[in-house]
PAVODREN-64775 format. One record per atom (N, C-alpha, C, O): atom name; x, y, z. Coordinates in pm, whole numbers. Atoms other than C-alpha are relative to their C-alpha. Layout:
N
atom,u,v,w
CA,X,Y,Z $
...
% end
This chain:
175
atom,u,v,w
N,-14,101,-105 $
CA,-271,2897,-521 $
C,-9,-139,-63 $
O,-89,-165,-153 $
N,3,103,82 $
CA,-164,2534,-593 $
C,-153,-99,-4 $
O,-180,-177,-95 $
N,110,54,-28 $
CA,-515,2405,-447 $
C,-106,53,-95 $
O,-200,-20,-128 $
N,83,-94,122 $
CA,-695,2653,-700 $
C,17,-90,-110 $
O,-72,-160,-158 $
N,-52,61,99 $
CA,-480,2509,-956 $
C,-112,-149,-50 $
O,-195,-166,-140 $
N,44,82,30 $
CA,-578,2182,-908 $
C,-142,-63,-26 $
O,-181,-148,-106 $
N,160,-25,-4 $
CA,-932,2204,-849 $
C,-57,7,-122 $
O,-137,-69,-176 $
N,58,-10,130 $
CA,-990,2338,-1146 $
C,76,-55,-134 $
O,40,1,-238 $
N,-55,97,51 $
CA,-765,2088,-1343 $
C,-47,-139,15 $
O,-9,-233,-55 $
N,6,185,-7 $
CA,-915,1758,-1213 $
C,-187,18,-55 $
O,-248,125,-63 $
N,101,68,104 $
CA,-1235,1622,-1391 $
C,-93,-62,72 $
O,-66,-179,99 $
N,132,142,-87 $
CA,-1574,1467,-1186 $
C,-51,-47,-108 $
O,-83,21,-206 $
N,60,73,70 $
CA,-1703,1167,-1344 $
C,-118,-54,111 $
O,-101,-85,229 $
N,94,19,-94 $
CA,-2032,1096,-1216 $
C,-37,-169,-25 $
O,-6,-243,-119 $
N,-3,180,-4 $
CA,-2124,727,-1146 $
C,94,-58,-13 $
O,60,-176,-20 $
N,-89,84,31 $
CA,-1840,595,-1198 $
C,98,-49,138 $
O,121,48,211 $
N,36,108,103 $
CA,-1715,304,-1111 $
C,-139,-41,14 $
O,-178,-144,-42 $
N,111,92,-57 $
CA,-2056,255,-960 $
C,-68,143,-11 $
O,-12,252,-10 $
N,125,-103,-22 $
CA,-2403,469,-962 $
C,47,60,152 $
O,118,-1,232 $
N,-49,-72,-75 $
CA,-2369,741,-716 $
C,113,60,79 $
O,111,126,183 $
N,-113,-46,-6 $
CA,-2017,797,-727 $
C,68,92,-55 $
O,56,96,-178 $
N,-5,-132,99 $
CA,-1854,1119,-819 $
C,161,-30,12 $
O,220,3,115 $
N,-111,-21,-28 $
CA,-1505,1038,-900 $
C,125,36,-51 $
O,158,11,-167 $
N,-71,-163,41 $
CA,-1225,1305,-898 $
C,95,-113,-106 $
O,149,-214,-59 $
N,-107,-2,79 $
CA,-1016,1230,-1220 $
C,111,81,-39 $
O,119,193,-88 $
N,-128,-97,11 $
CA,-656,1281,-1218 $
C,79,23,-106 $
O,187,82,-93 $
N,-45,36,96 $
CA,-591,1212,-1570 $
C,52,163,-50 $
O,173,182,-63 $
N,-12,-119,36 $
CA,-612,1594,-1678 $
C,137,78,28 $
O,215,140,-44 $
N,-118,-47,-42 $
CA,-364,1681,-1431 $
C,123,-60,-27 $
O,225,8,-14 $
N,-103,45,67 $
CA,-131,1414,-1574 $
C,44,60,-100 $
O,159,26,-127 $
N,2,-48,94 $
CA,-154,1632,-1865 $
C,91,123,-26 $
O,132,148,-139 $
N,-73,-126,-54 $
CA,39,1954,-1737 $
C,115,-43,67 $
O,110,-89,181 $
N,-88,63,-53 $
CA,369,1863,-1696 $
C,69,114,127 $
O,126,100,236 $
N,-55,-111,-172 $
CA,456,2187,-1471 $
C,-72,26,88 $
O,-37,118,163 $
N,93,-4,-87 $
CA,141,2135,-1263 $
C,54,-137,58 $
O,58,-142,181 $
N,-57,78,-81 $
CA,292,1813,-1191 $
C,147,9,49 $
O,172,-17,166 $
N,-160,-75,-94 $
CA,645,1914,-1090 $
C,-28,114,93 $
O,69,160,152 $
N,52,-102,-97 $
CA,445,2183,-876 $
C,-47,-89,93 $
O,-3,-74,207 $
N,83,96,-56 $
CA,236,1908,-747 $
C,135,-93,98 $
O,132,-97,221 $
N,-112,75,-88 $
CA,571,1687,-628 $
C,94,84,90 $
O,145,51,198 $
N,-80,-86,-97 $
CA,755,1965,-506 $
C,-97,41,142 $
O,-53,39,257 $
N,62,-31,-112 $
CA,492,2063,-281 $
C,-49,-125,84 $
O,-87,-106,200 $
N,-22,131,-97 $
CA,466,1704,-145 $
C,67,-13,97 $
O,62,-56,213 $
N,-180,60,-72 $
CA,796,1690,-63 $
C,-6,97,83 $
O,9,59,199 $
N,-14,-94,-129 $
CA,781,2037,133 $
C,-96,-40,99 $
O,-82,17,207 $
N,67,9,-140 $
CA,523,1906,365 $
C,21,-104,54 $
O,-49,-146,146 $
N,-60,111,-99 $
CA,724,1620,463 $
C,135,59,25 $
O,220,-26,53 $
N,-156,-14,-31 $
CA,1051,1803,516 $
C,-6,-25,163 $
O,107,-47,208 $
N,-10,17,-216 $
CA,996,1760,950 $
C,-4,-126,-31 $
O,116,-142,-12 $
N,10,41,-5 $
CA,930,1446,879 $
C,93,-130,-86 $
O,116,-137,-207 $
N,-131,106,59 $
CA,1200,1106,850 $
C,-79,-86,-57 $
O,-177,-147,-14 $
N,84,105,136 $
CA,1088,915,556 $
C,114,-81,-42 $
O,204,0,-66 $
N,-76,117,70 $
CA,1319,596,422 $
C,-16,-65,-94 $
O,71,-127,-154 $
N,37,31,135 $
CA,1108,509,158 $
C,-182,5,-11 $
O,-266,-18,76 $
N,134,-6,8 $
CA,776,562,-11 $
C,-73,-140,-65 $
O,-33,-220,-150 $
N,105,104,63 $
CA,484,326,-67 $
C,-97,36,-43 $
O,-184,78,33 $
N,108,-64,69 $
CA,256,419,-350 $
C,-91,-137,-10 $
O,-44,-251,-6 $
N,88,85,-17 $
CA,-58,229,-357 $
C,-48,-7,-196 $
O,-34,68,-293 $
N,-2,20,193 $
CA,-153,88,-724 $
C,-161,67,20 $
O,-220,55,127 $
N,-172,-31,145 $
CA,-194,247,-951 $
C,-40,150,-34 $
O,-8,191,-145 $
N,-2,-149,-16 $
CA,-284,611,-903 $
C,106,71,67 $
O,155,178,32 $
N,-49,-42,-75 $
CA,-80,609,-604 $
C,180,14,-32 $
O,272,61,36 $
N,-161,6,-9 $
CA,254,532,-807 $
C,30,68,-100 $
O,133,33,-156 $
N,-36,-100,69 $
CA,234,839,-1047 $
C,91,117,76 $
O,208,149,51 $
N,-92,-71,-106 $
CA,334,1079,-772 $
C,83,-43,78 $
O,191,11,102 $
N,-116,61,-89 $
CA,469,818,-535 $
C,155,9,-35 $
O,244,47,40 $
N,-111,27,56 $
CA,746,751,-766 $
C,88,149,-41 $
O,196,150,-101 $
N,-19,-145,59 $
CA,807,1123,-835 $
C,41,31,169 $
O,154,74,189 $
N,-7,-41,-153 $
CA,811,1184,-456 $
C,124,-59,64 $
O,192,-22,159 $
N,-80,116,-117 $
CA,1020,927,-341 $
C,147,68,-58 $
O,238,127,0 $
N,-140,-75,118 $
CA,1288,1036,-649 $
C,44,148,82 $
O,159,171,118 $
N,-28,-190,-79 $
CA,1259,1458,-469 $
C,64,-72,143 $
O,181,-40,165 $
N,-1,31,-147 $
CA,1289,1303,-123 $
C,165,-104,-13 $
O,236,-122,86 $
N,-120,97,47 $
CA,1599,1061,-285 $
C,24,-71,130 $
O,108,-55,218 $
N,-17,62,-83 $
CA,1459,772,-98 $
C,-90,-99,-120 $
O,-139,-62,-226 $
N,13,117,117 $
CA,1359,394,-262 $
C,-156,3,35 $
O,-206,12,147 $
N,73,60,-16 $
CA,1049,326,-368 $
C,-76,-131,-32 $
O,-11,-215,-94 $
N,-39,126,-11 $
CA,830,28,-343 $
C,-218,15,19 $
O,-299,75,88 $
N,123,-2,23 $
CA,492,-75,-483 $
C,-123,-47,63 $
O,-93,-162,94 $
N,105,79,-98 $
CA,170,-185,-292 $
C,-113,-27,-112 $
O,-182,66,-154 $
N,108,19,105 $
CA,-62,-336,-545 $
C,-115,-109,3 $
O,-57,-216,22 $
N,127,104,68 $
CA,-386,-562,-616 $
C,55,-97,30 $
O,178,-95,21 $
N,-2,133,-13 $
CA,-396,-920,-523 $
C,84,-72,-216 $
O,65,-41,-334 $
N,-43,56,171 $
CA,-199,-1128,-845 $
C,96,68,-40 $
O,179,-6,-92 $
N,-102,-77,79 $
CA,38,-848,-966 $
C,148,14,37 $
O,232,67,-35 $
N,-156,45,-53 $
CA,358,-920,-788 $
C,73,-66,-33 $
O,18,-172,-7 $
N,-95,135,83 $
CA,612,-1144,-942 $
C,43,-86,125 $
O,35,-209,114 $
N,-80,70,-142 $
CA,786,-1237,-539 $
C,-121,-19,28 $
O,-232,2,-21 $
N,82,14,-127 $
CA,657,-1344,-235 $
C,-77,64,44 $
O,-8,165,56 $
N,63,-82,-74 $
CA,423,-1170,-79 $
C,-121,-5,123 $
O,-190,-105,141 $
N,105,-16,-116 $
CA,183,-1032,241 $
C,-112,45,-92 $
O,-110,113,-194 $
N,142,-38,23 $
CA,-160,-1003,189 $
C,-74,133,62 $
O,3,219,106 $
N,48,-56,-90 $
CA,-415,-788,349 $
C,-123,56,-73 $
O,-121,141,-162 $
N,140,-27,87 $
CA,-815,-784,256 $
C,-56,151,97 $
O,-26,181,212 $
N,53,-107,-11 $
CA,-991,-472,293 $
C,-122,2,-79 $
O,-143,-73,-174 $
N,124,-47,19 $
CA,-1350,-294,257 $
C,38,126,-88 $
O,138,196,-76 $
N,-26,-137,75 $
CA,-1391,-19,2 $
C,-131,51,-40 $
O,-225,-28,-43 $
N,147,-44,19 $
CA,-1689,210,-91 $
C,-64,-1,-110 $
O,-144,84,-148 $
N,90,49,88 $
CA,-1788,1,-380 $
C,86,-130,22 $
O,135,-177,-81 $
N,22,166,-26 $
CA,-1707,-343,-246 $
C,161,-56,75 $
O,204,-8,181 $
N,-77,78,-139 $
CA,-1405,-572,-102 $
C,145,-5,-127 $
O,130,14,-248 $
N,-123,16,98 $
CA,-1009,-623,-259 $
C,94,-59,103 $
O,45,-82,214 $
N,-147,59,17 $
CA,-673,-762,-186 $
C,130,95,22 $
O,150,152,-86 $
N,-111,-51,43 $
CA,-353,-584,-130 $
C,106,-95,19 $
O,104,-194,92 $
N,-115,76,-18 $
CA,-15,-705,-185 $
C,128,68,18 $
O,150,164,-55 $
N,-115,-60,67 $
CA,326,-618,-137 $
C,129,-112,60 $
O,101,-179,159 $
N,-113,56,9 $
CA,703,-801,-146 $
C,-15,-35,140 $
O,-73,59,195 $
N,-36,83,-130 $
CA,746,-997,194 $
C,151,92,24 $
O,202,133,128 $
N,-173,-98,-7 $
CA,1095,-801,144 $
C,8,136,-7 $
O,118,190,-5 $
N,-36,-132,50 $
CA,1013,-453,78 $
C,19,73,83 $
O,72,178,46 $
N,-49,-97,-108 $
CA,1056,-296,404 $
C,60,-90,109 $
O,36,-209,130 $
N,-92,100,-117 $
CA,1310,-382,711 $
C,-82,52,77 $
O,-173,131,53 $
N,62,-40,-144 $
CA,1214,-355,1068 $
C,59,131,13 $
O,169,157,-36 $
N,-15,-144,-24 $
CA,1225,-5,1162 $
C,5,111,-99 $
O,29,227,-68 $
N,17,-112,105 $
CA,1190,177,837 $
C,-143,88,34 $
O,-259,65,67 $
N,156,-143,68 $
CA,974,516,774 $
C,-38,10,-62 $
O,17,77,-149 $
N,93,27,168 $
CA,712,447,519 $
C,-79,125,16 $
O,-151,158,110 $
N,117,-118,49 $
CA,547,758,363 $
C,-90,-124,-95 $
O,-52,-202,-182 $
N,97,57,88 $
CA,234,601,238 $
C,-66,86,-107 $
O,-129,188,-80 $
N,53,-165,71 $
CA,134,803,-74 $
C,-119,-104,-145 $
O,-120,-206,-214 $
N,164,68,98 $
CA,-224,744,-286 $
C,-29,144,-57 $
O,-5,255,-10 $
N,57,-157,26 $
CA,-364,1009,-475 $
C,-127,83,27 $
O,-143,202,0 $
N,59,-40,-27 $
CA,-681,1003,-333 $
C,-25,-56,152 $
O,8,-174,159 $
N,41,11,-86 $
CA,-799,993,34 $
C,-185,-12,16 $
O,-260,86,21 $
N,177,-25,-23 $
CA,-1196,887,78 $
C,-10,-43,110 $
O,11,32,205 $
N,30,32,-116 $
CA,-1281,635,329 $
C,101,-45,122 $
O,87,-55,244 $
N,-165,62,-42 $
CA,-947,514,438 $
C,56,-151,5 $
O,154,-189,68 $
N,31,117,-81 $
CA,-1036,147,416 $
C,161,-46,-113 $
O,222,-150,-89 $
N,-140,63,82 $
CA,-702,113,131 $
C,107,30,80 $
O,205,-36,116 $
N,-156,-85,-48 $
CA,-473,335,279 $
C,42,-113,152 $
O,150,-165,182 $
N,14,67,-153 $
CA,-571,149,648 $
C,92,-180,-22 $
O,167,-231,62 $
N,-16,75,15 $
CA,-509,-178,447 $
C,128,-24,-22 $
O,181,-132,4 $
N,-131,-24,25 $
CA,-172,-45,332 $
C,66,25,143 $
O,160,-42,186 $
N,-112,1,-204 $
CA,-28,37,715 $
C,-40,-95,56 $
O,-7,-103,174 $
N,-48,105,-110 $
CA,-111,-281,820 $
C,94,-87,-78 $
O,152,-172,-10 $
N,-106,106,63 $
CA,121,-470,525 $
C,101,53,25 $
O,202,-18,23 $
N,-134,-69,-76 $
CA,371,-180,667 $
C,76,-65,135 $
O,191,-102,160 $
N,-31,53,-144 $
CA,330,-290,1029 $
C,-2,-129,-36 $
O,-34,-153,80 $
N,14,196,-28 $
CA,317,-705,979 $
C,189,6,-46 $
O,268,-65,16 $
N,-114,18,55 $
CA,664,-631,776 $
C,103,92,150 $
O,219,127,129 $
N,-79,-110,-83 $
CA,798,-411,1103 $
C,31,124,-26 $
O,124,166,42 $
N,-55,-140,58 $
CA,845,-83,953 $
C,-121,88,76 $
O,-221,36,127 $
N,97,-76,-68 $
CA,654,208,1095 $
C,-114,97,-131 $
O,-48,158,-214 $
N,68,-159,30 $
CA,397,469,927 $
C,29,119,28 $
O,-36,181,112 $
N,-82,-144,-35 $
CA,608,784,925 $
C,-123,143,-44 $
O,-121,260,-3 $
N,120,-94,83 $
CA,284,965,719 $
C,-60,-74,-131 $
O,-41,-184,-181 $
N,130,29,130 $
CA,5,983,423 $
C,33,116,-119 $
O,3,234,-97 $
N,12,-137,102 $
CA,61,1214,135 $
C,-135,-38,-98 $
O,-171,-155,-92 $
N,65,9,53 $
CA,-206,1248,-95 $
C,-37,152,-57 $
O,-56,265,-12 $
N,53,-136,66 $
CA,-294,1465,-352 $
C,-188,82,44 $
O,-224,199,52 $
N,144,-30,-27 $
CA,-678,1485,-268 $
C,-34,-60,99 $
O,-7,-179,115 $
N,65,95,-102 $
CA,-872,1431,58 $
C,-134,29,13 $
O,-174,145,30 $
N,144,-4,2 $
CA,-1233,1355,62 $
C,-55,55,171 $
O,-145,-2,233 $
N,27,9,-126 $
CA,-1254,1496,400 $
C,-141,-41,87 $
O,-140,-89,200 $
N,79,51,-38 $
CA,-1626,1442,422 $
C,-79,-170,108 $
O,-157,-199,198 $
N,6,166,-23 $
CA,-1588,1032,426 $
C,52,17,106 $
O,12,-87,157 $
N,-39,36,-112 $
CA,-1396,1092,778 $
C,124,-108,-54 $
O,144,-174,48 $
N,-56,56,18 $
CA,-1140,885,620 $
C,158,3,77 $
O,225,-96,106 $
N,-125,-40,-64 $
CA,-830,1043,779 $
C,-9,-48,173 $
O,90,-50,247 $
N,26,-10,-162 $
CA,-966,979,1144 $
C,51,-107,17 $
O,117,-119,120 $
N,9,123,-13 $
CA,-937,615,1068 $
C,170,-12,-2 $
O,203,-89,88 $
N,-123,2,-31 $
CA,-503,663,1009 $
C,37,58,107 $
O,149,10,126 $
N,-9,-52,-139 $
CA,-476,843,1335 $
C,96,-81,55 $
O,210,-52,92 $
N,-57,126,-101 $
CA,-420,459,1495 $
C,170,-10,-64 $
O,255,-78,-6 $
N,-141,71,105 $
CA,-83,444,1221 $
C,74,133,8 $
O,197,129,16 $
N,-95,-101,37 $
CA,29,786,1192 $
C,-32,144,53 $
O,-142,179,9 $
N,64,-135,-14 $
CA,-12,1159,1335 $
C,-2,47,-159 $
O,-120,42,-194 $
N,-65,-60,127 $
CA,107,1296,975 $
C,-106,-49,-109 $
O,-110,-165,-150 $
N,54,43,175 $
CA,-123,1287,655 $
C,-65,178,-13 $
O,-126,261,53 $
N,-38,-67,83 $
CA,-76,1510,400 $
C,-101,14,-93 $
O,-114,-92,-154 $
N,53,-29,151 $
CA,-309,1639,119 $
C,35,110,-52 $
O,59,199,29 $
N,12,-161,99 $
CA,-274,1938,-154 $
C,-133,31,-18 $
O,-123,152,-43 $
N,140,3,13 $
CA,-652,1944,-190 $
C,-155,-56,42 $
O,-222,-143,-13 $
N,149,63,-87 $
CA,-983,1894,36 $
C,-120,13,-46 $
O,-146,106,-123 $
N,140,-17,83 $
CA,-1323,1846,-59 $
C,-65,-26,186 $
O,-186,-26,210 $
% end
C-alpha cells in the first residue's frame, strides 16, 4: 500500500525548526525516484472528478510535487512563495503558523477570474499556510477547486479550517 510505502520512507526530526516539533521529512522520499512517480500518479487519480486549470504549489516543499502534478494533470503551474522571492508584482497575504508569523506572495497575474486552483503543499498541519494561500486565490478571482497534499497532520484539525474554500482536500498519508 502506497501509504505503507511512504510512512516508512519519510524521516521525523525531532525539534526541529523549533523545540517540540516533530517534523515529517520528505527528503528521503525525494530519493526514490519510482516512489515519486507512484506518489504523482496517485495525486492525479484523486483529482480525476475534479476540474482543475492550474496548480498552486506553496514554496518550497509544495513545488516538488506541485510541479509534477500539474505536468500529469497537463495544466500550468504557478508558484506561491515567501514574502521577497518574486521578481513581478505581487498580492500579499500574512498568516499565523505553529512556530510564528510569515508572508505569502504570488504574481498579481497568475490566475484569471474563474480559474480552478488545485492548491498542493506537501504537508497539511494547522492550515494557517494553505488558508493563507486560498485567500491570494480568492482576492485574484479564481476559485479553490481542492488541496492535495502528500501528508495530513490530521490531529492539528487543520483541514476543518479549508472547508470555508473548498469541499475537496486530498492527502496520500494521515497521521
Amino acid at each position: 500500500m502506497l501509504q505503507t510505502k511512504i510512512k516508512q520512507t519519510l524521516r521525523d526530526v525531532a525539534d526541529f525548526p523549533k523545540p517540540g516539533i516533530v517534523f515529517k521529512d520528505i527528503t528521503p522520499v525525494l530519493k526514490d525516484a519510482a516512489l515519486c512517480a507512484e506518489i504523482t500518479e496517485a495525486l492525479a487519480l484523486q483529482l480525476k472528478d475534479v476540474k482543475i486549470d492550474v496548480v498552486a504549489g506553496i514554496e518550497s516543499r509544495g513545488f516538488l510535487f506541485g510541479l509534477a502534478l500539474a505536468q500529469a494533470l497537463k495544466v500550468p503551474f504557478v508558484p506561491i512563495r515567501k514574502a521577497g522571492k518574486l521578481p513581478y508584482k505581487t498580492i500579499q497575504q500574512a498568516y499565523e503558523l505553529e512556530y510564528g508569523s510569515a508572508i505569502l506572495e504570488v504574481h498579481e497575474d497568475a490566475f484569471t477570474a474563474g480559474q480552478n486552483v488545485l492548491i498542493h503543499d506537501d504537508l497539511l498541519a494547522t492550515g494557517g499556510t494553505v488558508v493563507a494561500a486560498s485567500k491570494l486565490v480568492n482576492q485574484l478571482q479564481a476559485n479553490v477547486a481542492a488541496y492535495s497534499f502528500l501528508i495530513s497532520l490530521d490531529f492539528l484539525n487543520g483541514k476543518q479550517k479549508l472547508a470555508d474554500f473548498s469541499k475537496h482536500t486530498f492527502s496520500l498519508v494521515s497521521y
